[in-house]
C-alpha positions as CSV (number, residue, x, y, z in Angstrom):
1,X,-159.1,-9.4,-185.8
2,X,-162.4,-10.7,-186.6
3,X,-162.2,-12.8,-189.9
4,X,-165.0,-14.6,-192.1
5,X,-166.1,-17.6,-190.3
6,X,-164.1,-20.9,-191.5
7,X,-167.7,-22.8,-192.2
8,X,-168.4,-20.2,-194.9
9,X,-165.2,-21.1,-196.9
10,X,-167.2,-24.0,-199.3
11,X,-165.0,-23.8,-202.2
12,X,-161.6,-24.4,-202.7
13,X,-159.3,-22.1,-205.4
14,X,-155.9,-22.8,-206.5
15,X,-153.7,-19.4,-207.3
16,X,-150.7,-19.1,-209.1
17,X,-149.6,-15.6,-207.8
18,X,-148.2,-13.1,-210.4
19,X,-144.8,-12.3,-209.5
20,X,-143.7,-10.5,-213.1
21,X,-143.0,-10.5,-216.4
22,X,-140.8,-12.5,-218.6
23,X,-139.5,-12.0,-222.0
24,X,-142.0,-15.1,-222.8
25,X,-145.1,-13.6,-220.7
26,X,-146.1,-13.5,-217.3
27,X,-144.1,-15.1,-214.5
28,X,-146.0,-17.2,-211.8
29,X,-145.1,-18.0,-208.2
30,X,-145.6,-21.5,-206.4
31,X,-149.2,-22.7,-207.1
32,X,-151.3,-22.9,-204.0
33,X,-154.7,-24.4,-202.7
34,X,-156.4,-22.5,-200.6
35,X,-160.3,-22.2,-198.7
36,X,-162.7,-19.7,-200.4
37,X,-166.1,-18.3,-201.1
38,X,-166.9,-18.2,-204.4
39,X,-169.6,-15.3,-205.6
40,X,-170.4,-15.6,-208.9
41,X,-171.9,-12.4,-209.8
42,X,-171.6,-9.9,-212.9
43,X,-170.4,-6.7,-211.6
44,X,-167.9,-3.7,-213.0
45,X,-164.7,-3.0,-211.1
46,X,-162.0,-1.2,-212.1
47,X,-158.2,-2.8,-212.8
48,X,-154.6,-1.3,-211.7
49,X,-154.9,0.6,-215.0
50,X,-158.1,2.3,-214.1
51,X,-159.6,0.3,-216.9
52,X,-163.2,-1.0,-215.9
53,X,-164.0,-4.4,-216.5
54,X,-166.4,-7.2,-215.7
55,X,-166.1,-9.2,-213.4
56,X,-168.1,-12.5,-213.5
57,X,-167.2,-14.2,-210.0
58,X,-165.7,-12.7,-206.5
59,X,-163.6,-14.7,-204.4
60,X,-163.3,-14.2,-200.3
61,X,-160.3,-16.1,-198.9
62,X,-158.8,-15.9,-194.9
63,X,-157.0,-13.0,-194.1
64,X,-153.2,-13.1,-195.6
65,X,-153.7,-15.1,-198.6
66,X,-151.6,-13.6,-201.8
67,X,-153.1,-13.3,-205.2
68,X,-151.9,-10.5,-206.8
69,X,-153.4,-8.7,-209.8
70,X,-152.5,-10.9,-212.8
71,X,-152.6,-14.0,-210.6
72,X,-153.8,-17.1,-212.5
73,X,-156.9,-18.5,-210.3
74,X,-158.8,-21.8,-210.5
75,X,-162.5,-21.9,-208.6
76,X,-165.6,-24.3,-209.3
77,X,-163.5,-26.0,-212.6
78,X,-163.2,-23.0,-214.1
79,X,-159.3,-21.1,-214.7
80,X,-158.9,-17.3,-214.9
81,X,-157.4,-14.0,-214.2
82,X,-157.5,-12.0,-210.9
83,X,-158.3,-8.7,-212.0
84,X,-158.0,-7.0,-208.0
85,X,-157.2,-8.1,-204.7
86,X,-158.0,-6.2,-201.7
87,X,-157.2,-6.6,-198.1
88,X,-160.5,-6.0,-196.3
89,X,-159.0,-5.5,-192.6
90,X,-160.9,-3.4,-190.0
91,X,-158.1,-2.6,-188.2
92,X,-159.3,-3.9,-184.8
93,X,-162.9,-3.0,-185.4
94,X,-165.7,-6.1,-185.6
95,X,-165.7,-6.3,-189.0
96,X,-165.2,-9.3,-191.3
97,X,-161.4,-9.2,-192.3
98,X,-160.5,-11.1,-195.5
99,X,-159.0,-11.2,-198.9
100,X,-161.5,-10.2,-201.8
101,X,-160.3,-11.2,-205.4
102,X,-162.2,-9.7,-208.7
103,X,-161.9,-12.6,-211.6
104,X,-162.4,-12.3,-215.1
């Protein structure tokens, strides 16, 4: 496995992982703090739904991090929703693995 360089992980994010839904609202797992690369970039991706939606910042964290879709996510002061999460992993190949998170 060939992950993201540590030294490219400037930012720090703090994710409360989705883990359902209440009768008050969403339910939120253990807040945690971890490493990132924040991208802030306009771009249009498309939600579980098949919705699309823009997205205004990207977020690249170490292989195995958890933030679901629905995850509450804090990065550079600013707190919103994870729209996807997907597990870049090249399966043994030289690529970058990691954790890329759409936000709101």
């Amino acid at each position: 496995m060939t992950a993201i360089p540590s030294f490219m992980f400037r930012h720090t994010a703090t994710i409360e992982p989705l883990i359902g839904e209440g009768a008050y609202g969403p339910v939120y797992g253990p807040e945690t703090t971890e490493p990132c690369l924040a991208d802030d970039k306009r771009q249009l991706v498309r939600d579980a739904n098949g919705l699309e939606i823009v997205s205004d910042t990207t977020v690249y964290f170490k292989p195995g991090v958890v933030c679901p879709p629905g995850s509450r996510v804090t990065v550079n002061g600013r707190s919103t929703t994870a729209i996807t999460s997907l597990v870049r992993d090249g399966g043994g190949l030289p690529t970058p693995d990691h954790v890329e998170v759409a936000l709101k």
